[in-house]
Structure formats: C-alpha cells, structure tokens
PQR file of N, CA, C, O and H, with PARSE charges and radii, in Angstrom:
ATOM      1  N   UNK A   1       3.222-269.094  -4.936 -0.4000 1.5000
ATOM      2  CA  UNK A   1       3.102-268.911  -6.385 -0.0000 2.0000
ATOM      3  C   UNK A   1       3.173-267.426  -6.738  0.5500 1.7000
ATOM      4  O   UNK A   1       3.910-266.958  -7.606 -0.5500 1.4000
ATOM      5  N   UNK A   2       2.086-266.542  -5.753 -0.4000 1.5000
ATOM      6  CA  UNK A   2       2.336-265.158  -6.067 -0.0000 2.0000
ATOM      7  C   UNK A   2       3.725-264.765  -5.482  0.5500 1.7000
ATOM      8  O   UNK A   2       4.235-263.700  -5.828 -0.5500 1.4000
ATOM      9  H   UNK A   2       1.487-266.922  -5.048  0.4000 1.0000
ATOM     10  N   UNK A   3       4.261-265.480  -4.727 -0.4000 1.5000
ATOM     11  CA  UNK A   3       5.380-264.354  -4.660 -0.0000 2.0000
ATOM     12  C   UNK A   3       6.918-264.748  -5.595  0.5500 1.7000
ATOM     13  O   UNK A   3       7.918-264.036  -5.502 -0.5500 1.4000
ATOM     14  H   UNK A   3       3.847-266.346  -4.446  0.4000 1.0000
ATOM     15  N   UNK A   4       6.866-265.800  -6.335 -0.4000 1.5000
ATOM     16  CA  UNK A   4       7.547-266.487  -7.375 -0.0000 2.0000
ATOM     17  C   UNK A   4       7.132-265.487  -8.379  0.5500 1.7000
ATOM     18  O   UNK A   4       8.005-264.705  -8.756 -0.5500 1.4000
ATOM     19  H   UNK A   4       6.054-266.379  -6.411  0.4000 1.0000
ATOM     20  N   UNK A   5       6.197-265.404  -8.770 -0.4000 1.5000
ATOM     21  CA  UNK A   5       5.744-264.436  -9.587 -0.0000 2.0000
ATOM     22  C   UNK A   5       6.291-262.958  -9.600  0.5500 1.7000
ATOM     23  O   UNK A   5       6.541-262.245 -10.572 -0.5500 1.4000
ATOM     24  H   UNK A   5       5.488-266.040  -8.463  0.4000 1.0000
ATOM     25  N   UNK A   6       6.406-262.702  -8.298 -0.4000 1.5000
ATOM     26  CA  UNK A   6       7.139-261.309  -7.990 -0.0000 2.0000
ATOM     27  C   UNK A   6       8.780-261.385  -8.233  0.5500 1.7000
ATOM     28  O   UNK A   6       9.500-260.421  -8.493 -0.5500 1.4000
ATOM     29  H   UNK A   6       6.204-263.280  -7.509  0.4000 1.0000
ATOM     30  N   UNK A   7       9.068-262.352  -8.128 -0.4000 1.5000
ATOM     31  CA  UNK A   7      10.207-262.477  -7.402 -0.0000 2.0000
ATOM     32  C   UNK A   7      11.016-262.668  -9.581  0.5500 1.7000
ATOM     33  O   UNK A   7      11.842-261.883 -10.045 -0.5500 1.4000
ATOM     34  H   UNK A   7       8.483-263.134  -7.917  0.4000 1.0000
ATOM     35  N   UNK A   8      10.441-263.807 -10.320 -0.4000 1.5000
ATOM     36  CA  UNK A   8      10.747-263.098 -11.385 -0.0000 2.0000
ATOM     37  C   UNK A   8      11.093-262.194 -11.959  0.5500 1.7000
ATOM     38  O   UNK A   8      12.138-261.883 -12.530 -0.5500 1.4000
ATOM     39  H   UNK A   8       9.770-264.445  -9.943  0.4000 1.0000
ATOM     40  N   UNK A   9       9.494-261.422 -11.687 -0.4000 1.5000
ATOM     41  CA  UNK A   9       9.494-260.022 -12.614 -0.0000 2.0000
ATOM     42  C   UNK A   9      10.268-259.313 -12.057  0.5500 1.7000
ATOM     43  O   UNK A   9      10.470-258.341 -12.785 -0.5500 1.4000
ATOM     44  H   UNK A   9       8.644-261.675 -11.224  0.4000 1.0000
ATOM     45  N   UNK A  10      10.980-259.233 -10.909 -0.4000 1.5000
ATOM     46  CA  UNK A  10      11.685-258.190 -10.444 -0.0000 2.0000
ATOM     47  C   UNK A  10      13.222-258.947 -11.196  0.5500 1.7000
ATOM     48  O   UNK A  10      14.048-258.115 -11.571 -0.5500 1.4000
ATOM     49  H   UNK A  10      10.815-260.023 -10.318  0.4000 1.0000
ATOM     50  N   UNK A  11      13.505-260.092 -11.359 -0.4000 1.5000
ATOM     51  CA  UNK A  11      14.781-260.660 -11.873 -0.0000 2.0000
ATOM     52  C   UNK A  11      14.912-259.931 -13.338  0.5500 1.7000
ATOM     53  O   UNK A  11      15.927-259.296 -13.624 -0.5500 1.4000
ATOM     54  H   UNK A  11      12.834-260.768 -11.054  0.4000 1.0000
ATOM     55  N   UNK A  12      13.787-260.073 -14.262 -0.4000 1.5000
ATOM     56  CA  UNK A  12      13.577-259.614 -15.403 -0.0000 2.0000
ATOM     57  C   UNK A  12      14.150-257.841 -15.441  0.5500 1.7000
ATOM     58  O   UNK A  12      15.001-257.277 -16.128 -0.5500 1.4000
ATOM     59  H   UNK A  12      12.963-260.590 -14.030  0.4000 1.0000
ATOM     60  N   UNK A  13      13.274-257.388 -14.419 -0.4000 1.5000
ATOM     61  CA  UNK A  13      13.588-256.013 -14.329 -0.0000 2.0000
ATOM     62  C   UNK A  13      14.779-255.865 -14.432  0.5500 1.7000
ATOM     63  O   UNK A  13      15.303-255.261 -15.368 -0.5500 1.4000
ATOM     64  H   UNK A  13      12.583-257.846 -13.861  0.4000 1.0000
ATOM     65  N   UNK A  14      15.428-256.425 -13.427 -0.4000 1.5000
ATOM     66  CA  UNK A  14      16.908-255.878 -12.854 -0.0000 2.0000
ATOM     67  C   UNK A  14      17.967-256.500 -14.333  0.5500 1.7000
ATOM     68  O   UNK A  14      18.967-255.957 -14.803 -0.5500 1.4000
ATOM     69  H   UNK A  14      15.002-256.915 -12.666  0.4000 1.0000
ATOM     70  N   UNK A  15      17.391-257.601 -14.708 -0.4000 1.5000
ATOM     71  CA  UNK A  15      18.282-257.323 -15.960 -0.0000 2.0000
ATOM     72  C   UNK A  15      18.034-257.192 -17.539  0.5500 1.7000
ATOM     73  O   UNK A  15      18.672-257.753 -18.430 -0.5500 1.4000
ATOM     74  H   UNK A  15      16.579-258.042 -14.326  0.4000 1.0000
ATOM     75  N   UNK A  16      16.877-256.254 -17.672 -0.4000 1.5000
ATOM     76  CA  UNK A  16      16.350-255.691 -18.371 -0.0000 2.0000
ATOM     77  C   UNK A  16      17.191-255.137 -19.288  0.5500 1.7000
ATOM     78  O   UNK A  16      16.995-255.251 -20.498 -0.5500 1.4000
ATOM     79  H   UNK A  16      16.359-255.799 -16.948  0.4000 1.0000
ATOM     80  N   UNK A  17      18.312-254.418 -18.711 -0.4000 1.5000
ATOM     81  CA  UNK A  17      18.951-254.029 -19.500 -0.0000 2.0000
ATOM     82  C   UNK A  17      20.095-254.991 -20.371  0.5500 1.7000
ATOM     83  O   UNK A  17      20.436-254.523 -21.458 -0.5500 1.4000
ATOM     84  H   UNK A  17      18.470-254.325 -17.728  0.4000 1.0000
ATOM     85  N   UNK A  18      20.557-255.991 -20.054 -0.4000 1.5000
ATOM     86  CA  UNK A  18      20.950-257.251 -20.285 -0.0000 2.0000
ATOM     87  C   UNK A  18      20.095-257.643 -21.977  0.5500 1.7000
ATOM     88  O   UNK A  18      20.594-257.848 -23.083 -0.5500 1.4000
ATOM     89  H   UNK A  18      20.280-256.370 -19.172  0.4000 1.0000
ATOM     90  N   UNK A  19      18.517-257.617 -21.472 -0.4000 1.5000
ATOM     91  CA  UNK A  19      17.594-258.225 -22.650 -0.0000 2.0000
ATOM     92  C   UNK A  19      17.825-256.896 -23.779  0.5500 1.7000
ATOM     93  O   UNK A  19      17.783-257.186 -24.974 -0.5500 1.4000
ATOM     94  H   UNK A  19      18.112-257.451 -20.573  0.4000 1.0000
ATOM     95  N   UNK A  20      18.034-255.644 -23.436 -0.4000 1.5000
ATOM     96  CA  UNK A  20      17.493-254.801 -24.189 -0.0000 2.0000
ATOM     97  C   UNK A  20      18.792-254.778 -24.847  0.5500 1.7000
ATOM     98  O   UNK A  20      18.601-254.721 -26.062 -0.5500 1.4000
ATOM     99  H   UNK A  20      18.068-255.408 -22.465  0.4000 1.0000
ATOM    100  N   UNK A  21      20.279-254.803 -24.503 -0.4000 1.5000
ATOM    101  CA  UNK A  21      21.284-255.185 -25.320 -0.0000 2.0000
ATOM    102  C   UNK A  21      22.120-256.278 -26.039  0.5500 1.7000
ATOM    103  O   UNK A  21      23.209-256.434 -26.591 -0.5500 1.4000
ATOM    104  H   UNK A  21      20.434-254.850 -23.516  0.4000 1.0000
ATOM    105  N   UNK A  22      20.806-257.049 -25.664 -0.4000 1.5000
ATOM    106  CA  UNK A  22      20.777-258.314 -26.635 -0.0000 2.0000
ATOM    107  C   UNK A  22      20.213-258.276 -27.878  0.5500 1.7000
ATOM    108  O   UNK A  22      20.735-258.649 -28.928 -0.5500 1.4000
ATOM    109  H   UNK A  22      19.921-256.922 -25.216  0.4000 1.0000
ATOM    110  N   UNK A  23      18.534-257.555 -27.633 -0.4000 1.5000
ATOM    111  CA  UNK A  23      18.064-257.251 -28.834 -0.0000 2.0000
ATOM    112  C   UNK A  23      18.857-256.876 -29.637  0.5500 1.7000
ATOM    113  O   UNK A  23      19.250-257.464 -30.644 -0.5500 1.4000
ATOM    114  H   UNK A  23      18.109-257.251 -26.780  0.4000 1.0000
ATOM    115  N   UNK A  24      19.271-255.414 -29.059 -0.4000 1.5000
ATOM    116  CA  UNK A  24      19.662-254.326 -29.893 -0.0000 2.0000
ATOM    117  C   UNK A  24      20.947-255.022 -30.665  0.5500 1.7000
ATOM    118  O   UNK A  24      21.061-254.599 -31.815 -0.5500 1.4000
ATOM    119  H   UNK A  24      18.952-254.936 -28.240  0.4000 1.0000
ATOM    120  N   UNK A  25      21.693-255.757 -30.375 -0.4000 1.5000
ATOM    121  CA  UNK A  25      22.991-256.311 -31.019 -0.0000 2.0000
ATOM    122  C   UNK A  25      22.692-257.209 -31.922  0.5500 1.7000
ATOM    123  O   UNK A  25      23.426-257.612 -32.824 -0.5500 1.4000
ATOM    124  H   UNK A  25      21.601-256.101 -29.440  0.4000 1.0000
ATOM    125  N   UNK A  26      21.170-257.658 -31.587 -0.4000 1.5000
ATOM    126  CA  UNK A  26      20.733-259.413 -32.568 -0.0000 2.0000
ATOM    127  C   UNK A  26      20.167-258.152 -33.751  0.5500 1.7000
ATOM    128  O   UNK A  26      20.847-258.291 -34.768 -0.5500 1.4000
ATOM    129  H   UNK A  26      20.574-257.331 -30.854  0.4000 1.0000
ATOM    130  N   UNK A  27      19.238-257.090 -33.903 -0.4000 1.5000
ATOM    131  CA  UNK A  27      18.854-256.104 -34.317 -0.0000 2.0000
ATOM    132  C   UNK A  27      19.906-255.757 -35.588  0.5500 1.7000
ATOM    133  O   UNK A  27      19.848-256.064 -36.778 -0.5500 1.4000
ATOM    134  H   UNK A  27      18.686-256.977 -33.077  0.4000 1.0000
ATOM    135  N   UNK A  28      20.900-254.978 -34.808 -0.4000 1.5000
ATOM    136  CA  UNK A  28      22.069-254.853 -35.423 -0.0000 2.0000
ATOM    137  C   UNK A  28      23.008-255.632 -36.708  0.5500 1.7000
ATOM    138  O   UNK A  28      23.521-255.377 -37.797 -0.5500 1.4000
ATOM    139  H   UNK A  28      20.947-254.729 -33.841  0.4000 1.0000
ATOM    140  N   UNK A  29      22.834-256.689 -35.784 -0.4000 1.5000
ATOM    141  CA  UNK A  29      23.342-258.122 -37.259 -0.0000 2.0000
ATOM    142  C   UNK A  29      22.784-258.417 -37.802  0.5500 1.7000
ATOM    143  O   UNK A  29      23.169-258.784 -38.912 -0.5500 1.4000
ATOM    144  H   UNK A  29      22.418-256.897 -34.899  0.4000 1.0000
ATOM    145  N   UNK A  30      21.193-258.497 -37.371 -0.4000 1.5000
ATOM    146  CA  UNK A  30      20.434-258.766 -38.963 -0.0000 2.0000
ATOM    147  C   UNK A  30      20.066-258.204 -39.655  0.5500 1.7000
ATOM    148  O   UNK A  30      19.378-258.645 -40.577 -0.5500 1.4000
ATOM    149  H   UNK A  30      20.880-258.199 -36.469  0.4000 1.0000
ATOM    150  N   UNK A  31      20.445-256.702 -39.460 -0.4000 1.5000
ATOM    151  CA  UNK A  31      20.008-255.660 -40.340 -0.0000 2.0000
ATOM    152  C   UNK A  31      21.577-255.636 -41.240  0.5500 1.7000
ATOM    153  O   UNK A  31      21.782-255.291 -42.404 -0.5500 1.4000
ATOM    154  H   UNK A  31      21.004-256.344 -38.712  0.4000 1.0000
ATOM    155  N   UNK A  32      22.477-256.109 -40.262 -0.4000 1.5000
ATOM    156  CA  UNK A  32      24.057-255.822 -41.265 -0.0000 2.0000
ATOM    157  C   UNK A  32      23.663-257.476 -42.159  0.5500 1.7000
ATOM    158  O   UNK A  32      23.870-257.283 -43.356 -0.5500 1.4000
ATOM    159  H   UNK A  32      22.311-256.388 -39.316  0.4000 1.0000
ATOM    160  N   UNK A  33      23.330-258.492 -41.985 -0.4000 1.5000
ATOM    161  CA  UNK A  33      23.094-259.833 -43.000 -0.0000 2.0000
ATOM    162  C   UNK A  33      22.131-258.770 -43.595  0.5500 1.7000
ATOM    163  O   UNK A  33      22.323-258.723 -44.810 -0.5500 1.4000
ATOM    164  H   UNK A  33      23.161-258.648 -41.012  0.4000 1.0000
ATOM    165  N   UNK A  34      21.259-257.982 -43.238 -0.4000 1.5000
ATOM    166  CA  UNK A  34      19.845-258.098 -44.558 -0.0000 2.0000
ATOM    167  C   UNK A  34      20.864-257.333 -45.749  0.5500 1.7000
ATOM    168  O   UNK A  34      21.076-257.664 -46.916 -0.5500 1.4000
ATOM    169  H   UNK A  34      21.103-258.020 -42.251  0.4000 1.0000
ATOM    170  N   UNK A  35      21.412-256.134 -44.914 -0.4000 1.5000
ATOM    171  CA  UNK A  35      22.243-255.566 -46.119 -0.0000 2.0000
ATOM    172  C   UNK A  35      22.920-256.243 -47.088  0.5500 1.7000
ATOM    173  O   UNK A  35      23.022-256.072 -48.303 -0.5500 1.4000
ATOM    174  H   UNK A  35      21.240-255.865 -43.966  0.4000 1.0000
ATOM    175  N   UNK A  36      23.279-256.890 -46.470 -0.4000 1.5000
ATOM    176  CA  UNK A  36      24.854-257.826 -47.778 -0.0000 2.0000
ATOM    177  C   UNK A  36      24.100-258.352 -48.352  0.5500 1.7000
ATOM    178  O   UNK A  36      24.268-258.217 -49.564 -0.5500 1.4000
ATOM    179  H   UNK A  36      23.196-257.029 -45.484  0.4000 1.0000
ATOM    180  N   UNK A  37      22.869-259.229 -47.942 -0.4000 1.5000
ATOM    181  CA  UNK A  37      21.810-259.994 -49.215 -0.0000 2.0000
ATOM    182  C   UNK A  37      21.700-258.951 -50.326  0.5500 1.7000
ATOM    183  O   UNK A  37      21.999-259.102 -51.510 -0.5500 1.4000
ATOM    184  H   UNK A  37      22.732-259.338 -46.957  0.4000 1.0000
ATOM    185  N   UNK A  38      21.113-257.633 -49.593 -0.4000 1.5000
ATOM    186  CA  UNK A  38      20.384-256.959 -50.801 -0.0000 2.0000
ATOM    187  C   UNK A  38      21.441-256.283 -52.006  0.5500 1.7000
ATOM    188  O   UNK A  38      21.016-255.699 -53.003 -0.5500 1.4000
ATOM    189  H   UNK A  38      20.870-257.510 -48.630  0.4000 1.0000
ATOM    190  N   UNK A  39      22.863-256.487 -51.702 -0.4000 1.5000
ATOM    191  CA  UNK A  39      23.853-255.903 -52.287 -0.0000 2.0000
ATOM    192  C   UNK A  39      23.989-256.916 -53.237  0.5500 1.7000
ATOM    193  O   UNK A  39      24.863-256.837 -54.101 -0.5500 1.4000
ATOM    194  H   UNK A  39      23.208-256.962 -50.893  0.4000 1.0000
TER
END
C-alpha cells in the first residue's frame, strides 16, 4: 500500500508538468469565454 502510494506520487510528479499545462490552457479559455460574456 505504502509503496503504491510512492509509486503514484512519483507518476504525478513526473507529469506534473502535463497537469500544470492543462490548467494553464483550461485557465486561458475561461478567462477568453469570461471576456466575450462581459463584452
């Protein structure tokens, strides 16, 4: 169990950067939809 546990967080890690340019793109579009609403 603990080493499933490890063995995750290190999956997470390694594609961390994967999650963080997902945000940033989901980020991106809903700030470009919030715009066009407020126009």
């Amino acid at each position: 169990m603990h080493d499933q546990i490890i063995s995750v967080l290190q999956l997470l890690h390694h594609h961390s950067w994967l999650a963080m340019d997902f945000i940033l793109s989901a980020l991106f579009y809903f700030t470009k939809q919030a715009d066009f609403f407020t126009v």
